[in-house]
C-alpha positions, 0 to 999 in steps of 0.5 A: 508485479514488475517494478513499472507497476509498483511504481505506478501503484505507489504514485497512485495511492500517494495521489489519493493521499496514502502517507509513505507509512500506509502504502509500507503496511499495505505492500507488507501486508500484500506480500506477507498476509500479515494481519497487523499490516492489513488496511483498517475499514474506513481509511483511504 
């Protein structure tokens, strides 16, 4: 993913009213695979 992506994927989950904190653990988790990072059912 180039950096106009990930700019346009941040915008876009803070519009839909991600905090900063929420896309940091999504983005890790996408990265890393880490499953404490990995988005809870039921959240946004």
């Amino acid at each position: 993913m180039n950096m106009q992506e990930n700019a346009r994927l941040i915008l876009g989950l803070r519009a839909k009213g991600w905090t900063d904190t929420e896309i940091a653990d999504f983005l890790l988790w996408i990265e890393s695979g880490d499953e404490k990072y990995k988005p809870k059912v039921g959240q946004q």
